[in-house]
C-alpha positions as CSV (number, residue, x, y, z in Angstrom):
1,X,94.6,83.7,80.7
2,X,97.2,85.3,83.0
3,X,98.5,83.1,85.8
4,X,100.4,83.9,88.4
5,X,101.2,83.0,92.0
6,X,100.7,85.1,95.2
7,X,104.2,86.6,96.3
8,X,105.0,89.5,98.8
9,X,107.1,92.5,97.4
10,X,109.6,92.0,100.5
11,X,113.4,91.5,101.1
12,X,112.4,88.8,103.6
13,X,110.1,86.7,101.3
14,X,112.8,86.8,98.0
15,X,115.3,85.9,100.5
16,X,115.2,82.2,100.1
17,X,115.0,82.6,96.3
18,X,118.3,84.7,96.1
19,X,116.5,87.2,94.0
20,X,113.8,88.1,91.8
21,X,115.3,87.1,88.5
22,X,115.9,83.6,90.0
23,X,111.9,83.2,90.9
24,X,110.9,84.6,88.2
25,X,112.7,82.0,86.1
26,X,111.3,79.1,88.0
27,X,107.6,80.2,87.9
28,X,107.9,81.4,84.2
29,X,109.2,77.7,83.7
30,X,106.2,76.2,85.2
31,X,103.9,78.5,82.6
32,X,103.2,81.4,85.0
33,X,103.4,85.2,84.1
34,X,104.8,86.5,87.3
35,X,103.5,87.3,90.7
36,X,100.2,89.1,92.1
37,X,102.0,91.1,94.2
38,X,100.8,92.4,97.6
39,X,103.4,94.7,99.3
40,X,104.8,94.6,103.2
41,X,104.8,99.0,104.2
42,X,107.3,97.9,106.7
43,X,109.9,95.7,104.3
44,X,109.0,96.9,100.4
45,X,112.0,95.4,98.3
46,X,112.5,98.2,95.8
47,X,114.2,96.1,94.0
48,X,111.3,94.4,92.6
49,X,110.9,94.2,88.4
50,X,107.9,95.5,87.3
51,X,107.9,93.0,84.5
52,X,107.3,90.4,87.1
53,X,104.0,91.3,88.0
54,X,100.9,90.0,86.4
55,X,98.3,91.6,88.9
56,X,98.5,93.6,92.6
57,X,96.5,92.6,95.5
58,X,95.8,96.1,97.6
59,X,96.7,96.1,101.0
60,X,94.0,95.1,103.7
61,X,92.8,95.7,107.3
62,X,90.1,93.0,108.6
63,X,88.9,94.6,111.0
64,X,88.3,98.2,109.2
65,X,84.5,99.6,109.2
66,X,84.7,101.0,112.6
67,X,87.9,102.8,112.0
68,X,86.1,104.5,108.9
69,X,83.0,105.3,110.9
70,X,84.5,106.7,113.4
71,X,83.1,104.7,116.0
72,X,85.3,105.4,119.2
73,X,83.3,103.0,121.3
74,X,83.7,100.2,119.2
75,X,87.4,101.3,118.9
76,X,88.4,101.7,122.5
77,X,86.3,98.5,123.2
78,X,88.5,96.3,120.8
79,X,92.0,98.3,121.2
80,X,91.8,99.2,124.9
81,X,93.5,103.1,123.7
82,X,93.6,105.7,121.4
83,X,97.7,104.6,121.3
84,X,97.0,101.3,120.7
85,X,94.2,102.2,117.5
86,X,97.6,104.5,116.7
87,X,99.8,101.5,116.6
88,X,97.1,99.1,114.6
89,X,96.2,101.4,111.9
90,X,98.5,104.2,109.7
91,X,97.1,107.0,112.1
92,X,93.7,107.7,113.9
93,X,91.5,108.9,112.0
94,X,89.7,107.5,108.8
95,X,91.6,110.2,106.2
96,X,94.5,108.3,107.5
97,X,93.5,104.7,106.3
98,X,92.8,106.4,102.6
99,X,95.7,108.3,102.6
100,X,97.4,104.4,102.9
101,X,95.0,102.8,100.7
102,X,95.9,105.5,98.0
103,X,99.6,105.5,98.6
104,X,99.0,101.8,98.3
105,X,97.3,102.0,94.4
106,X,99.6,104.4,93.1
107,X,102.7,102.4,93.7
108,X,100.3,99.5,92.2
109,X,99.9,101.7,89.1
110,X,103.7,102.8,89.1
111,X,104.0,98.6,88.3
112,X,101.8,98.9,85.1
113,X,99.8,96.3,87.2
114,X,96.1,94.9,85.0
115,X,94.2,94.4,88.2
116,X,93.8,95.0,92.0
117,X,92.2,93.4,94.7
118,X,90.3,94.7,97.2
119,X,89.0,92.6,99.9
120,X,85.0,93.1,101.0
121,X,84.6,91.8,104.8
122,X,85.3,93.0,108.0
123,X,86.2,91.2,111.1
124,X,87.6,91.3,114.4
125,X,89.6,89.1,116.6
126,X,86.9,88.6,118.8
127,X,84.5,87.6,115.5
128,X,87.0,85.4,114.1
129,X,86.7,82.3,117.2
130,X,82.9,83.5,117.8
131,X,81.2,84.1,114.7
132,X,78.9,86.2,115.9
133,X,79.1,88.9,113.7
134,X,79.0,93.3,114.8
135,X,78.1,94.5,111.5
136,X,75.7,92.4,108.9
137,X,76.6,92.1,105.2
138,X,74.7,95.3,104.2
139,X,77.2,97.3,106.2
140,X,80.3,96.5,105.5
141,X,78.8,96.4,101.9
142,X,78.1,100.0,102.3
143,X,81.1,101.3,104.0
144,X,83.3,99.3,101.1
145,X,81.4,101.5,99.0
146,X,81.7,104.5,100.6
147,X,85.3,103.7,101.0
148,X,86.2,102.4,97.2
149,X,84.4,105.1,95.5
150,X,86.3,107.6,97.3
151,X,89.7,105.3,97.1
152,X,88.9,105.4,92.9
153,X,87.6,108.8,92.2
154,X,89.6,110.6,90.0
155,X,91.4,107.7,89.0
156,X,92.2,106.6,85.8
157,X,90.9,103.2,84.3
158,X,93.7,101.9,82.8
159,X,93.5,98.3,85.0
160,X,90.7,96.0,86.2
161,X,89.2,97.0,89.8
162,X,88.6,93.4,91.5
163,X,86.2,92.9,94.1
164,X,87.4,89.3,96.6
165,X,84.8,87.3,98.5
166,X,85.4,86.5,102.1
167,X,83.4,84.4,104.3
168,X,83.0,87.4,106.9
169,X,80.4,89.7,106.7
170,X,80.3,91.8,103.5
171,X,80.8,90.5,99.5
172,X,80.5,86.7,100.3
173,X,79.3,85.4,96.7
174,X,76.6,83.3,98.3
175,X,73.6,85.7,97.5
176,X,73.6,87.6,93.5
177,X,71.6,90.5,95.3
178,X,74.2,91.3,97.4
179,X,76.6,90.5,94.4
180,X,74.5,92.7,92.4
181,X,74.3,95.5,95.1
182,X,78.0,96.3,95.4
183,X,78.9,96.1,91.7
184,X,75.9,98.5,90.5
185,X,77.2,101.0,93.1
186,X,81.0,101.1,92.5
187,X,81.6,104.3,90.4
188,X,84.6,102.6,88.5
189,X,83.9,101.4,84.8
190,X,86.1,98.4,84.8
191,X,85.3,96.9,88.1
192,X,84.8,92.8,88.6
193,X,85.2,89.7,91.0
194,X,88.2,88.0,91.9
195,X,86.5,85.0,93.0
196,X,87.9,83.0,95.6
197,X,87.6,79.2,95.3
198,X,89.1,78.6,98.8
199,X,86.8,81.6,100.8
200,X,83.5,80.1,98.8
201,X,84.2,76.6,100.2
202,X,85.0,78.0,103.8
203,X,81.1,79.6,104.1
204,X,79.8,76.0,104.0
205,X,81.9,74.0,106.8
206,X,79.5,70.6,105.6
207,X,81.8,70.3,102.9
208,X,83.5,67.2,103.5
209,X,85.2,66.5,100.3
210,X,86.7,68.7,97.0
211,X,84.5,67.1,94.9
212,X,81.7,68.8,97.4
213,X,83.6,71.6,97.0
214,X,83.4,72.2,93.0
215,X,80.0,71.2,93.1
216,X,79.2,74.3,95.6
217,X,81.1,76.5,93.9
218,X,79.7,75.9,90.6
219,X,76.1,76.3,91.6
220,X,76.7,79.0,93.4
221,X,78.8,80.8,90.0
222,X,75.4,79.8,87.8
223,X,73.0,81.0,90.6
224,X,74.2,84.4,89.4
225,X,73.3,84.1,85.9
226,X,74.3,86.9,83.8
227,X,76.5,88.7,86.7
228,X,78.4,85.6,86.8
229,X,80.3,87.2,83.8
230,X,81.7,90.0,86.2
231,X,83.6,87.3,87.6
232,X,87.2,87.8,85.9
233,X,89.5,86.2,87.8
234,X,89.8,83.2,90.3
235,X,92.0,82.8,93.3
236,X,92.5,79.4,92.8
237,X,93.0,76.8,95.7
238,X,90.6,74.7,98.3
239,X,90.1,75.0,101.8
240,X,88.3,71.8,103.7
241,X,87.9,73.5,107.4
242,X,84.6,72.3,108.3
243,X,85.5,69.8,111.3
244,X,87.8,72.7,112.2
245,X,85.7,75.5,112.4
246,X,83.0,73.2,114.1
247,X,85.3,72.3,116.7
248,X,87.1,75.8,117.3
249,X,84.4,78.9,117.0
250,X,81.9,79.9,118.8
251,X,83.5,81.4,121.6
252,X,86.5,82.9,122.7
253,X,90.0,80.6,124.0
254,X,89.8,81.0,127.7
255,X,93.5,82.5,127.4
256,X,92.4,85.2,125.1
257,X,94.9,88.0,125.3
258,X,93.5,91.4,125.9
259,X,96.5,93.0,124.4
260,X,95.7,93.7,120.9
261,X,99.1,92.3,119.0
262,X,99.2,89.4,121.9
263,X,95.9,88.4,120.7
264,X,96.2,88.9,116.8
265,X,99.4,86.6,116.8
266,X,97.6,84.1,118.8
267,X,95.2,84.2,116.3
268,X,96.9,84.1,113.2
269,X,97.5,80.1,113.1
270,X,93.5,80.0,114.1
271,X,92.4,81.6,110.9
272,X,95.4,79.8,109.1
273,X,93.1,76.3,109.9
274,X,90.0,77.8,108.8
275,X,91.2,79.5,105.0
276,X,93.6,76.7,104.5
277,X,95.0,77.7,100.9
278,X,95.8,74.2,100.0
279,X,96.8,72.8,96.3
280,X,94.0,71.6,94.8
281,X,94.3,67.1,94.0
282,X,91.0,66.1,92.6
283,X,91.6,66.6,88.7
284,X,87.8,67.6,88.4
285,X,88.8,71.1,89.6
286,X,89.4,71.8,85.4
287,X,85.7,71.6,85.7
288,X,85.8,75.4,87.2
289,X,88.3,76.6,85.1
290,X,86.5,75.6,81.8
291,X,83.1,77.0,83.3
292,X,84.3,80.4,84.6
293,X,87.0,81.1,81.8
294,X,89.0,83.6,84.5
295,X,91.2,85.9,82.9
296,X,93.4,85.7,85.9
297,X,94.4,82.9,87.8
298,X,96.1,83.3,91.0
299,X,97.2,80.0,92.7
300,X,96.8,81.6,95.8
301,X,99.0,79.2,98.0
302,X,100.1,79.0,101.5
303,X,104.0,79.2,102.1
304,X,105.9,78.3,105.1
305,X,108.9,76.3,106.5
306,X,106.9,72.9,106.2
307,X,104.6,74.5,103.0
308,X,106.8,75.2,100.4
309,X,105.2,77.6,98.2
310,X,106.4,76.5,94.4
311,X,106.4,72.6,95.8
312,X,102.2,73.3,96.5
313,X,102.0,75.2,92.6
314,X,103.6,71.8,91.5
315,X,101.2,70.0,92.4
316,X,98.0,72.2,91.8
317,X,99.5,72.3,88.5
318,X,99.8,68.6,88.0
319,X,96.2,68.7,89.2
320,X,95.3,70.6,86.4
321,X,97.2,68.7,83.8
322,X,95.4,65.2,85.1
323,X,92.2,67.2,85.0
324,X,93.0,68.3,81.6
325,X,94.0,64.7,80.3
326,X,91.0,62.9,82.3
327,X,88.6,65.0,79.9
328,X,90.7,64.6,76.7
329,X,90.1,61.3,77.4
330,X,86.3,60.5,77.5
């Protein structure tokens, strides 16, 4: 099993480590084989060891399907002009978003990297206080499609294509049709699921405790029988947001910005409530580990001022180890 933690490519995120050989000594001396790496276009830290990364998480818009489609109602609607669409995505038209994507995969490949990941949902600003959704699960299903066979054709298979569940519309994990539906149509011979533990628990806001949590998760993994072997890795970490998201969607703020950047950093903290990327505590969580056998494990942790990143790994670590012990032991 390759572990790693999630860890932007950037000057400003290594900063506080004083470099890359420094982190990468205190993570390898926890048992982890480097970073999954995601990379910031505007701050990419060339600097950065290849040997440090264990896996590459591909670069992601939310809100993305009606930039592909071309849909210039939706578009203005949402941006308010063609100069703000500009300023939101890496042009204005869809051969513009893959031309990033693909930029984006072969400096992923220039790392030697065994996996990508490649987020299935789409959402909007407006979608993520409402949850009442523009596009149902079949579409952004089919755009991702559209979009990943096109993103991987020609492509060599020398690394592990990843699929990541969301709780927006598109590859949720809550229904092996849908499961089933994406995987059979993505032209890519070693394609999978990076399942995320933390985006599983946040589709079912009456989850009240992590014990709740593994239970759901665990059905869910054997309701898909024999595609439950696609899943090969696991972003590991829990997210409790039910009185949350109870309490704060359905409609939008009254101070909603209409400005498109005023609005998306209001947002932020919003969705930063709702996919909580919290350590897992209740030692039972081995109990997914031992039942999915991930060949990857991200801890997929949330960082911050007041959230230090390797002090959250520490614990969901110890978690493990009591986990580990609690079943040596019966």
């Amino acid at each position: 099993m390759i572990q790693s933690i999630n860890f932007p490519i950037c000057s400003y995120c290594i900063a506080p480590y004083g470099s890359w050989d420094a982190l990468g000594r205190k993570i390898r001396a926890l048992g982890l084989d480097g970073i999954e790496g995601i990379v910031d276009p505007v701050d990419l830290d060339t600097t950065f060891p290849k040997e440090l990364l264990a896996g590459y998480h591909l670069v992601f818009y939310p809100d993305w399907l009606d930039f592909w489609r071309g849909n210039e109602k939706e578009l203005l609607r949402k941006y308010g002009s063609w100069e703000m669409v500009g300023r939101a995505y890496p042009g204005t038209k869809p051969e513009d978003l893959m031309r990033f994507f693909r930029q984006d995969l072969e400096f992923a490949l220039s790392m030697n990297t065994p996996y990508t990941v490649f987020h299935v949902s789409d959402v909007s600003l407006e979608e993520g206080y409402t949850y009442r959704w523009l596009h149902t699960n079949r579409e952004v299903l089919d755009g991702a499609i559209e979009f990943i066979n096109e993103l991987l054709r020609g492509v060599e298979p020398t690394f592990d294509f990843l699929v990541e569940n969301q709780w927006w519309p598109g590859f949720t994990f809550l229904d092996p049709a849908e499961t089933e539906y994406l995987l059979s149509r993505i032209d890519y011979p070693r394609k999978g699921i990076m399942l995320d533990t933390g985006h599983l628990m946040n589709t079912n806001p009456a989850l009240c405790t992590q014990a709740e949590g593994i239970e759901y998760i665990l059905g869910l993994y054997r309701a898909h029988g024999e595609l439950a072997k696609s899943v090969r890795g696991l972003h590991f970490h829990q997210s409790l947001s039910g009185a949350y998201v109870r309490k704060h969607t359905g409609k939008l703020p009254e101070n909603f910005p209409s400005d498109y950047f005023e609005a998306f950093f209001m947002e932020y903290p919003h969705i930063e409530s709702i996919d909580r990327h919290r350590p897992w505590t209740e030692p039972r969580c081995v109990r997914l580990l031992d039942e999915i056998e991930p060949l990857y494990l991200t801890h997929e942790l949330s960082s911050g001022p007041n959230r230090p990143q390797l002090t959250a790994l520490k614990r969901q670590l110890g978690t493990i180890r009591k986990g580990r012990a609690a079943a040596g032991n019966r």
